[in-house]
Structures are given as structure tokens and as C-alpha cells.
N, CA and C atoms as a LAMMPS dump frame, in Angstrom:
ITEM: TIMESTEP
0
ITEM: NUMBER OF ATOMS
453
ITEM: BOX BOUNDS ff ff ff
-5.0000000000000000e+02 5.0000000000000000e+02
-5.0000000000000000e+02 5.0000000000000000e+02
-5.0000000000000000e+02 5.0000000000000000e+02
ITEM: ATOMS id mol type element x y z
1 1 1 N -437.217 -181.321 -388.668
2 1 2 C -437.704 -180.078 -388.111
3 1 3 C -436.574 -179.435 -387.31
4 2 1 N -436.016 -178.099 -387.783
5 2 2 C -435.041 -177.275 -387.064
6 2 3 C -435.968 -176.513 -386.604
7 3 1 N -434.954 -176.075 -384.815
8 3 2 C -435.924 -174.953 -384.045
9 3 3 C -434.725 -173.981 -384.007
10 4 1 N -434.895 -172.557 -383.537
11 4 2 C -434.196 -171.592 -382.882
12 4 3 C -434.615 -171.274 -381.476
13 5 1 N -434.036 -171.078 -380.602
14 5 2 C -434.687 -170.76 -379.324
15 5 3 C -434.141 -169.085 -378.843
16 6 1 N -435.087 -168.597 -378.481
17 6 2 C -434.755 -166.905 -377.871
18 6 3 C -433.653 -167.181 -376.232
19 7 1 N -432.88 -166.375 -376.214
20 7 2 C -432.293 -166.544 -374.796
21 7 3 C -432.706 -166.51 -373.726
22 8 1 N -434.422 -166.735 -373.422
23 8 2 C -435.347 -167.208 -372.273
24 8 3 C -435.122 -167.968 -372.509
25 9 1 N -434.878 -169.307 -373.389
26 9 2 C -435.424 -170.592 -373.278
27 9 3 C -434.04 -171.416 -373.273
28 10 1 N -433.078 -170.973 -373.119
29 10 2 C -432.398 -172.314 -372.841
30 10 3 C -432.429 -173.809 -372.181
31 11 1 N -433.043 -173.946 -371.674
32 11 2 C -433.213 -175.055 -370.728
33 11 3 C -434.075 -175.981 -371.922
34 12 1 N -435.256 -175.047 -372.686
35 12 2 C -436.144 -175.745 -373.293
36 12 3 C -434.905 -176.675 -375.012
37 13 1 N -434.014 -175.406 -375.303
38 13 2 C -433.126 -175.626 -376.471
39 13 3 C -432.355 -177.002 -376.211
40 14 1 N -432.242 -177.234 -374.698
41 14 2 C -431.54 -178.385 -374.267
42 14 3 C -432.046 -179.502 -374.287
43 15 1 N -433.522 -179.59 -373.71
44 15 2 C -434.512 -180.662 -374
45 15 3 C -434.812 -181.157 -375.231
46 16 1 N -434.993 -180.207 -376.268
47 16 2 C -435.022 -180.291 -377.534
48 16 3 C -433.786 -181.066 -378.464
49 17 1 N -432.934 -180.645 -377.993
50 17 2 C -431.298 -181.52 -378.102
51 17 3 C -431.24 -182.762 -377.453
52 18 1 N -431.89 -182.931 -376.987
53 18 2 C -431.727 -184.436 -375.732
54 18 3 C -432.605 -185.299 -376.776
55 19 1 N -433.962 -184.738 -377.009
56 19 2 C -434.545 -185.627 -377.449
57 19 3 C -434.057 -185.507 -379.391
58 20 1 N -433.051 -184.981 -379.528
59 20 2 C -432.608 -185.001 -380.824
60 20 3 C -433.032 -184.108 -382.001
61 21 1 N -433.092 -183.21 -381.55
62 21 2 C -433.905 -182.105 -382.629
63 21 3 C -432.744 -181.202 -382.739
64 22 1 N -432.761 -180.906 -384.131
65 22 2 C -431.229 -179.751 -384.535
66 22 3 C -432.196 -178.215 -383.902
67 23 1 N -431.337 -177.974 -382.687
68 23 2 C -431.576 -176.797 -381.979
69 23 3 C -430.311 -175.582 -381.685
70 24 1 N -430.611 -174.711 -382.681
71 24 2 C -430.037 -173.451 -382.24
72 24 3 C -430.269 -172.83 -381.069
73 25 1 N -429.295 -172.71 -380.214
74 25 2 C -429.24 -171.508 -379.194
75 25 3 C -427.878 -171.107 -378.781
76 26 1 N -428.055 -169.992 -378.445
77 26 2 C -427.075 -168.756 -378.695
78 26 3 C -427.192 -167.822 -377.444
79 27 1 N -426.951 -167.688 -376.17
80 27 2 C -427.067 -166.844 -374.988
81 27 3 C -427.115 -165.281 -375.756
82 28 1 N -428.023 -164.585 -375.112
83 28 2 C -427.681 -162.923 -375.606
84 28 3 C -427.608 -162.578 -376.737
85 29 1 N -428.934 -163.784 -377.989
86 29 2 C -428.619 -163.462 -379.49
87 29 3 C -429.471 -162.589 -379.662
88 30 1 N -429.365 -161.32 -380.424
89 30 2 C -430.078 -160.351 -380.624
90 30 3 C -431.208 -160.755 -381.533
91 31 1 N -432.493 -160.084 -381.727
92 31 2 C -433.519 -160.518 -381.977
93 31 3 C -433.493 -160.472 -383.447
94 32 1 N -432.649 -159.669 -384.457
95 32 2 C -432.213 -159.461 -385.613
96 32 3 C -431.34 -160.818 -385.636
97 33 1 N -430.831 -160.945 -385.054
98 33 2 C -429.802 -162.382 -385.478
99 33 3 C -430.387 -163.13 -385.665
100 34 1 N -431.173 -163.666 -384.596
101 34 2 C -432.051 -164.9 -384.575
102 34 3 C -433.136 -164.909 -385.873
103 35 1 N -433.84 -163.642 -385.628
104 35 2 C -434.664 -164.193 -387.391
105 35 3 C -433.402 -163.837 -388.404
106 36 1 N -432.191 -163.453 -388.777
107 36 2 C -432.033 -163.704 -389.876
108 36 3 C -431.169 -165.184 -389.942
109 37 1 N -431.138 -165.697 -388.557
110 37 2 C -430.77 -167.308 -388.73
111 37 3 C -431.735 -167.882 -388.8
112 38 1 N -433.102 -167.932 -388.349
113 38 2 C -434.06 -168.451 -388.786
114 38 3 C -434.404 -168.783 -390.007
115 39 1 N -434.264 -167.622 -390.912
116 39 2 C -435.011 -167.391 -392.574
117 39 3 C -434.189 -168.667 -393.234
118 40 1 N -432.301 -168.032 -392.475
119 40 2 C -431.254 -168.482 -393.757
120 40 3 C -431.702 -169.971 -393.132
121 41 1 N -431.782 -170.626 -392.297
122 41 2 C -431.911 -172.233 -392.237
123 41 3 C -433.065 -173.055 -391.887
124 42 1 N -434.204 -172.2 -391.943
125 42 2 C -435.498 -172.13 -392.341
126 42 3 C -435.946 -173.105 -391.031
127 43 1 N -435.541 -172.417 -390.256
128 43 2 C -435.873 -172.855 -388.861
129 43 3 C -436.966 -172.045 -387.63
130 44 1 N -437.539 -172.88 -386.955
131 44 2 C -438.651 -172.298 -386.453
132 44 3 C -438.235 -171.753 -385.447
133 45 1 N -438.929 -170.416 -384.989
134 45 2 C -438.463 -169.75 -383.539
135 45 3 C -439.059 -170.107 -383.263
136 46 1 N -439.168 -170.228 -381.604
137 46 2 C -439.324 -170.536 -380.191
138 46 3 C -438.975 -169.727 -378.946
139 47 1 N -440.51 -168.723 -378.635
140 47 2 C -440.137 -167.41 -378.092
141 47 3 C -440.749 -167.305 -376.963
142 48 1 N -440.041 -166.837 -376.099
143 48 2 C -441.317 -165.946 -374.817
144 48 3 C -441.207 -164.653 -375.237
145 49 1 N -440.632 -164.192 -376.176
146 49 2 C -440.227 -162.585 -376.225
147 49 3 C -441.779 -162.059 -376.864
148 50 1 N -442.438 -161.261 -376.501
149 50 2 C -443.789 -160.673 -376.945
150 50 3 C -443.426 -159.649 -377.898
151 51 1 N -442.14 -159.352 -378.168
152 51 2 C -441.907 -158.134 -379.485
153 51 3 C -441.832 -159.183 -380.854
154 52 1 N -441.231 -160.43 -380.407
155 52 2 C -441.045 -161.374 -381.71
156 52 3 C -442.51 -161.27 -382.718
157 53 1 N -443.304 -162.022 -382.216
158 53 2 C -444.424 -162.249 -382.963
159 53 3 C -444.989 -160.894 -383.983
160 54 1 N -444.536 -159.659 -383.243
161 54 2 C -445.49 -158.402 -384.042
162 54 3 C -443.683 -157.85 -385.174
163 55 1 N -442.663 -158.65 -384.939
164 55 2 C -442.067 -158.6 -386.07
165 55 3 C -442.099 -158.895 -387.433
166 56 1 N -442.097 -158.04 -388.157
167 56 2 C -442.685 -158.261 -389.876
168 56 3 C -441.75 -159.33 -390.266
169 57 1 N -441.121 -159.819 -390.271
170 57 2 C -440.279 -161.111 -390.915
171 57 3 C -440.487 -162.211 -390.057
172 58 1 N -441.239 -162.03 -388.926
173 58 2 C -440.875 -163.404 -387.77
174 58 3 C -442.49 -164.335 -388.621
175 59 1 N -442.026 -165.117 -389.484
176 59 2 C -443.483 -166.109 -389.7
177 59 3 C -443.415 -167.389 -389.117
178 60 1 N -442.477 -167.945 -388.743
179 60 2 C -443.041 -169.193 -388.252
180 60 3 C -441.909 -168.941 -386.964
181 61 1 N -443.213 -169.143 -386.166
182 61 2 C -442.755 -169.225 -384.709
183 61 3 C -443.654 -169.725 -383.909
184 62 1 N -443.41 -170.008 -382.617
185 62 2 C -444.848 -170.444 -381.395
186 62 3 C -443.873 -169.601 -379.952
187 63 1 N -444.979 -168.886 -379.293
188 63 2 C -444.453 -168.251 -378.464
189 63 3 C -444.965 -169.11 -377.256
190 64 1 N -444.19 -169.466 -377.045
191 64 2 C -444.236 -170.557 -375.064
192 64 3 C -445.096 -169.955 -374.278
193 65 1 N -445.845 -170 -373.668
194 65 2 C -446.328 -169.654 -372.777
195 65 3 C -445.926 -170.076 -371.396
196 66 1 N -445.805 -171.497 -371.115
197 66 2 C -444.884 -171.707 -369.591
198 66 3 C -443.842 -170.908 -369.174
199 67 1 N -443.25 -170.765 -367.814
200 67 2 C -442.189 -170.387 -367.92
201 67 3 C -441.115 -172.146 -367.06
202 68 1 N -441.737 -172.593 -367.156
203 68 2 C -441.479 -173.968 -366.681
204 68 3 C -440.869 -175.198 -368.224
205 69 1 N -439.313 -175.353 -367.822
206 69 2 C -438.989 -175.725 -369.582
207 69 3 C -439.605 -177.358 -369.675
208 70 1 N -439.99 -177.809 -368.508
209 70 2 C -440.723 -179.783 -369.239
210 70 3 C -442.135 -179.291 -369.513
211 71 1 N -442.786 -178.168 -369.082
212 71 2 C -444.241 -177.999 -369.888
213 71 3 C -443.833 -177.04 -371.065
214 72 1 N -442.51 -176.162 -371.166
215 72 2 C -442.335 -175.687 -372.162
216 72 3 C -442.481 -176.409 -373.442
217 73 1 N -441.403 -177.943 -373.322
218 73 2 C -441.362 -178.862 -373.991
219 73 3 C -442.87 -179.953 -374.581
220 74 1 N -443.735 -179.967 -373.621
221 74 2 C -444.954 -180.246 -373.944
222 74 3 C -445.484 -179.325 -374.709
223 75 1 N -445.477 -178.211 -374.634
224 75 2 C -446.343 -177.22 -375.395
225 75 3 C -445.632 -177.577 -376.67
226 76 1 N -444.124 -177.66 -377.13
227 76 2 C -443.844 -177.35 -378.169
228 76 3 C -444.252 -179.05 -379.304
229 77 1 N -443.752 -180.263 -378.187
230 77 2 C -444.549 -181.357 -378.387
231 77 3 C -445.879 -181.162 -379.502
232 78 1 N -447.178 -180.639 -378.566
233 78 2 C -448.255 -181.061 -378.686
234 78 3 C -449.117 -179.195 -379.385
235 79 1 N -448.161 -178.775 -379.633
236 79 2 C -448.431 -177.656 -381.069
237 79 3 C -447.929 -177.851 -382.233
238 80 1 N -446.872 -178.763 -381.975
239 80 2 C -446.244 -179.379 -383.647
240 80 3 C -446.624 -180.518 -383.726
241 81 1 N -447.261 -181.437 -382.647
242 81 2 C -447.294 -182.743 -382.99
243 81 3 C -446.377 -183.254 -383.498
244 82 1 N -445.378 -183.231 -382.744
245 82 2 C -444.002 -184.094 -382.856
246 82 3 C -443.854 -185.369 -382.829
247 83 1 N -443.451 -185.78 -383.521
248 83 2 C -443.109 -187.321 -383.785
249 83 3 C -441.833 -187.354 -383.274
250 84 1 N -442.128 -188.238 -381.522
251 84 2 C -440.604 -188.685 -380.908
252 84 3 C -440.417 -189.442 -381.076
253 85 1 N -438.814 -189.926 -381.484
254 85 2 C -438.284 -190.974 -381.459
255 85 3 C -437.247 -191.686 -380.886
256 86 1 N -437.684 -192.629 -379.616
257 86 2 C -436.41 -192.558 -378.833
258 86 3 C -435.131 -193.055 -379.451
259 87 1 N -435.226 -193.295 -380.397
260 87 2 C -433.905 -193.859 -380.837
261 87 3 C -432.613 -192.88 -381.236
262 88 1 N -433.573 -191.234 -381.318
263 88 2 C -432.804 -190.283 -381.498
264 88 3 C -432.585 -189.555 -379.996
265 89 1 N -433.006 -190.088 -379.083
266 89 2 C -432.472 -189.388 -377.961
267 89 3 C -430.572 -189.72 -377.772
268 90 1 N -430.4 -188.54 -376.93
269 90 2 C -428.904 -188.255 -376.693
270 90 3 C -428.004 -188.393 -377.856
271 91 1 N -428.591 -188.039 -379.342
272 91 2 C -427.595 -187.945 -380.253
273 91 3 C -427.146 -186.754 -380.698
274 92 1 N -427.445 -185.869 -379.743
275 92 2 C -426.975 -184.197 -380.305
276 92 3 C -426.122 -183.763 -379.097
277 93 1 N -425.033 -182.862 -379.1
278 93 2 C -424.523 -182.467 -378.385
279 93 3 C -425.095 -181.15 -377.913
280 94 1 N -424.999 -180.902 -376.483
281 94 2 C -425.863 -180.146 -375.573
282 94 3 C -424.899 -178.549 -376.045
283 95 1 N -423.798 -178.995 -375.726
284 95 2 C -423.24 -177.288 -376.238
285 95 3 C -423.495 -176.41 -377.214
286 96 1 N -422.979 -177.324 -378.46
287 96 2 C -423.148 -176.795 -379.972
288 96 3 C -424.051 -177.85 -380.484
289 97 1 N -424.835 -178.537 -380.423
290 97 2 C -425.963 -179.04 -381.571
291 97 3 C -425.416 -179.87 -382.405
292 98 1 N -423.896 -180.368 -382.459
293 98 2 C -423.528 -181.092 -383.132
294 98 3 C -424.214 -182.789 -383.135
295 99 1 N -423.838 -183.517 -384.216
296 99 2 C -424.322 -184.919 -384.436
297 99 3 C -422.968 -185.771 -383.524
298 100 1 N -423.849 -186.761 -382.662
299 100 2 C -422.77 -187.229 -381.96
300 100 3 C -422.283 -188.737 -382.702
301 101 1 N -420.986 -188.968 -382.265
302 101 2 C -420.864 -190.029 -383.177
303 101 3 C -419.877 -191.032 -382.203
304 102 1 N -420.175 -191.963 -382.424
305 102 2 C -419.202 -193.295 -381.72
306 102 3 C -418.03 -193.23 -381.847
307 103 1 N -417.082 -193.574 -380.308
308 103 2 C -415.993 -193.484 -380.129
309 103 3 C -414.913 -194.328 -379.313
310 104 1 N -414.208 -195.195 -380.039
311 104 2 C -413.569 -196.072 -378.862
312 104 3 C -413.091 -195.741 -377.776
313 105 1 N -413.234 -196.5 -376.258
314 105 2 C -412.661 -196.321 -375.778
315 105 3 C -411.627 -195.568 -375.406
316 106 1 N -410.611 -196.495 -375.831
317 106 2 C -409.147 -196.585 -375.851
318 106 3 C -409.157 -195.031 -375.975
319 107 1 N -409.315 -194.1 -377.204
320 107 2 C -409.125 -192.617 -377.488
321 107 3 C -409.607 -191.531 -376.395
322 108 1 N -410.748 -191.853 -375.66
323 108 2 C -411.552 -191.046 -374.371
324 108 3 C -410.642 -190.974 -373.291
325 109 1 N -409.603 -191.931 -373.177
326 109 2 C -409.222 -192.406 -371.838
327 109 3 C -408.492 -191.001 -371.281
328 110 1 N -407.769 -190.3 -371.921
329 110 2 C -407.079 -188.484 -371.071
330 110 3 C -408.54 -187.68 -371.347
331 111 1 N -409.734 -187.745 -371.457
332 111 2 C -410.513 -186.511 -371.878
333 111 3 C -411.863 -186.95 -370.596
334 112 1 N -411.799 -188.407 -370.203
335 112 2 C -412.526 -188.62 -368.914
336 112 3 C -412.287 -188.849 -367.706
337 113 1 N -412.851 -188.48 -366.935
338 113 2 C -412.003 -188.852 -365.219
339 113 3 C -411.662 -190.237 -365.24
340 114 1 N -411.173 -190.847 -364.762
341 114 2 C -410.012 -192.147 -364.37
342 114 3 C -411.754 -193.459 -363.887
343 115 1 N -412.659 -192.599 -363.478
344 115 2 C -413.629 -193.689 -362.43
345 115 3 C -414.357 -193.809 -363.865
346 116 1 N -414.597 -192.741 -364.389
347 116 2 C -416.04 -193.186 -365.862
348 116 3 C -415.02 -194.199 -367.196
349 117 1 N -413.82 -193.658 -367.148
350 117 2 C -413.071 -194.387 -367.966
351 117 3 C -413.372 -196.343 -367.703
352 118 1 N -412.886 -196.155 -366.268
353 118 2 C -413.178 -197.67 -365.592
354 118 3 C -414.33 -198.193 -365.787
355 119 1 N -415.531 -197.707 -365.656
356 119 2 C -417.006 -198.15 -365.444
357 119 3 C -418.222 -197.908 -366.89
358 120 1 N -417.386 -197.037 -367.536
359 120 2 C -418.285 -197.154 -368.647
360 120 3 C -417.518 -197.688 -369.903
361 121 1 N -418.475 -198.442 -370.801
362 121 2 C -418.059 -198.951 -371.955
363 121 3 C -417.809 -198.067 -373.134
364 122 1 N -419.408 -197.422 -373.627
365 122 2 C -419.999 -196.438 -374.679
366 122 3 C -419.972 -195.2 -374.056
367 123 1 N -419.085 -194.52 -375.085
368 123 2 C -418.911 -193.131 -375.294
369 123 3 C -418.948 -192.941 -376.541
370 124 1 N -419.732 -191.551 -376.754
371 124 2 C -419.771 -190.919 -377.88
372 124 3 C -418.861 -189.539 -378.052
373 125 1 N -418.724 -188.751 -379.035
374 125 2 C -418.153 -187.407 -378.978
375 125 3 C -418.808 -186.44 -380.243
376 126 1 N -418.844 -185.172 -379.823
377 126 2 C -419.15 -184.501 -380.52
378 126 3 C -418.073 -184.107 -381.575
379 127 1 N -418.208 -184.056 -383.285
380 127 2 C -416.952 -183.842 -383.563
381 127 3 C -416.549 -182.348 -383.423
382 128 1 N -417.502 -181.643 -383.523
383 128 2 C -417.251 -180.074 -383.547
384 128 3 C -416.779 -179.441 -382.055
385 129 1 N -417.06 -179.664 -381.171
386 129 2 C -416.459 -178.868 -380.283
387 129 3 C -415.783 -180.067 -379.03
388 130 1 N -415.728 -181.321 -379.895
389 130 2 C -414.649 -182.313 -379.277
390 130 3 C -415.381 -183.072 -377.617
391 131 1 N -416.488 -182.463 -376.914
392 131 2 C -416.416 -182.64 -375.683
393 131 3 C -417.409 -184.209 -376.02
394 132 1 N -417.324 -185.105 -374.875
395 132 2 C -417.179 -186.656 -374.725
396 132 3 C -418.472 -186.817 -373.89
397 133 1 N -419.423 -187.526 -374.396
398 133 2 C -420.681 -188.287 -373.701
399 133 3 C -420.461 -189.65 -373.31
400 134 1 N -421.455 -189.853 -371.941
401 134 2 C -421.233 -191.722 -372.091
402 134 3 C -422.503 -191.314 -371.215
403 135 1 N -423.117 -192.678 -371.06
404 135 2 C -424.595 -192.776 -370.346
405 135 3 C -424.536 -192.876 -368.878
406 136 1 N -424.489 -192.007 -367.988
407 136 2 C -424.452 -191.92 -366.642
408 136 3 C -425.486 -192.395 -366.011
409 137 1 N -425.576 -192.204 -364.877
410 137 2 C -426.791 -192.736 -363.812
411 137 3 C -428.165 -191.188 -364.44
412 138 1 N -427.805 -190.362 -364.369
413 138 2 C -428.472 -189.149 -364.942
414 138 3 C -429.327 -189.468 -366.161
415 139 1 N -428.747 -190.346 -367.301
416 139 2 C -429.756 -190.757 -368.468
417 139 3 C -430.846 -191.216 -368.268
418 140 1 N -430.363 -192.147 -367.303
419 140 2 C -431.881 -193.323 -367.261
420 140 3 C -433.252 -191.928 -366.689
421 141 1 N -432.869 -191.22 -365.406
422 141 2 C -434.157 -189.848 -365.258
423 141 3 C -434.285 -188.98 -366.056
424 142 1 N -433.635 -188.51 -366.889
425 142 2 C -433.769 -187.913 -368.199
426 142 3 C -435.315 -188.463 -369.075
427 143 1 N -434.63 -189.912 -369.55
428 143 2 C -435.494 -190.748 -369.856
429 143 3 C -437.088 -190.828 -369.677
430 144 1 N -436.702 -191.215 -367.964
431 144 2 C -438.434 -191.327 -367.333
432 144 3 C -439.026 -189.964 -367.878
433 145 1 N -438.238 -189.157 -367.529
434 145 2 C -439.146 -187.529 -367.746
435 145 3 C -439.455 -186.964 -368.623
436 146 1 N -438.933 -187.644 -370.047
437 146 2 C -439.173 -187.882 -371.323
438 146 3 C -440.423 -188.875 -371.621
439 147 1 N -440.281 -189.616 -371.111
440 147 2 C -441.692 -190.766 -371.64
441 147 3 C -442.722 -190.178 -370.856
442 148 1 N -442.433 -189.426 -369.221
443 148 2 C -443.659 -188.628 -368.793
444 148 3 C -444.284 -187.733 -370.144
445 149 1 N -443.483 -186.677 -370.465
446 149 2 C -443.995 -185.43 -371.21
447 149 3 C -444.256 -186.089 -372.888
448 150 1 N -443.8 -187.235 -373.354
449 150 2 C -444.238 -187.834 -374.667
450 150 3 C -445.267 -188.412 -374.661
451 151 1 N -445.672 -189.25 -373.447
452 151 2 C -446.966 -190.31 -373.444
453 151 3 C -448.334 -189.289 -373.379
């Protein structure tokens, strides 16, 4: 399941990426862009915009109603009945949506500060726009607040 998100919802496009879902977002994408990236990769919008829905080409979409993005994320949850899987959490990159992929050490060591180099083992990287993940103190609450809004 691919989503698109309108430029209200970033925060929600991010959650959606965390928990591993191929999510388009684009700051300031015009409403013509977005459905004709929608159609071409047959991906669902995800709107607060109230002009979307009465657009003649916009068919599959769900317009958010929260303006709050962890009940945003529930709504979108429990209108698609999403099947989470934690095993796909933190495998997308938060910038560009890329697939993240395993990375030794040894190669991270000039692209991370000197203390995460020391203290962490696993790092991943995005290949497309190059920038470097590893599991911080930040994952593990990510997490909890994930199994809150899934359970």
C-alpha cells in the first residue's frame, strides 16, 4: 500500500515512513501534482485539504480529520485496516522514502559524530540521498507510541 500526503500532513507522511509504508511527501506540492503522482503510482491521497475530495480525478483518498498527526495515524490505521508489521519499522528513510539498507561500520565512521560512531554498532543508510540511521535512545519511544496507536 503506497500513500501521498498533502503539505498539512507532514508529520503524519513521517509516521507512515517509520512504520514502513512507501510515503510520498513533497512540502508546497501543488494539488495538480499530487493527483497526477497519485494516478501515475497508484497511490492513495491523504488530505485535510476540503477542495481535494470534490476534485474530478481525486478517487482514492481519505481526508483526516484530526489535526493531531498520532490520531492522524490512527485514523489512517483503522480506515484501511492496516496490517502493521513491526519488523518493517525504521526501514524507510524519513527524507526521501528511500529503502534503507545495512551498512558497516567501518564506512559511517566521517558521516557520524565521533560519540554515536563509539557507542553504536548498527547503522543503516539510505542509498538515495546517502544520509545514515542507527537506533538511538529516541527509537525505543517511537516504538512505545507505535504499539500505543497499533494495539
Amino acid at each position: 500500500m503506497k500513500f501521498i500526503c498533502d503539505d498539512m500532513l507532514g508529520k503524519l507522511a513521517r509516521w507512515l515512513k517509520i512504520l514502513g509504508f512507501d510515503t510520498y511527501y513533497e512540502k508546497d506540492l501543488p494539488d495538480n501534482k499530487l493527483l497526477k503522482i497519485a494516478l501515475a503510482e497508484d497511490r492513495i491521497i491523504l488530505t485535510r485539504d476540503s477542495k481535494i475530495p470534490k476534485i474530478r480525478n481525486a478517487k482514492n483518498f481519505i481526508w483526516i480529520h484530526s489535526s493531531d498527526p498520532l490520531e492522524q495515524l490512527k485514523e489512517v490505521v483503522q480506515k484501511l485496516k492496516l496490517h502493521i508489521e513491526p519488523e518493517r519499522f525504521f526501514t524507510r528513510c524519513l527524507e526521501c522514502n528511500g529503502v534503507l539498507e545495512k551498512i558497516e561500520k567501518e564506512k559511517v565512521k566521517d558521516k557520524v559524530w565521533p560519540y554515536v560512531y563509539k557507542t553504536q554498532e548498527n547503522f543503516v543508510i539510505c542509498p538515495e540521498c546517502k544520509r545514515v540511521y542507527w537506533e538511538g535512545t529516541h527509537v525505543g519511544r517511537m516504538k512505545r507510541k507505535l504499539e500505543e496507536i497499533v494495539s
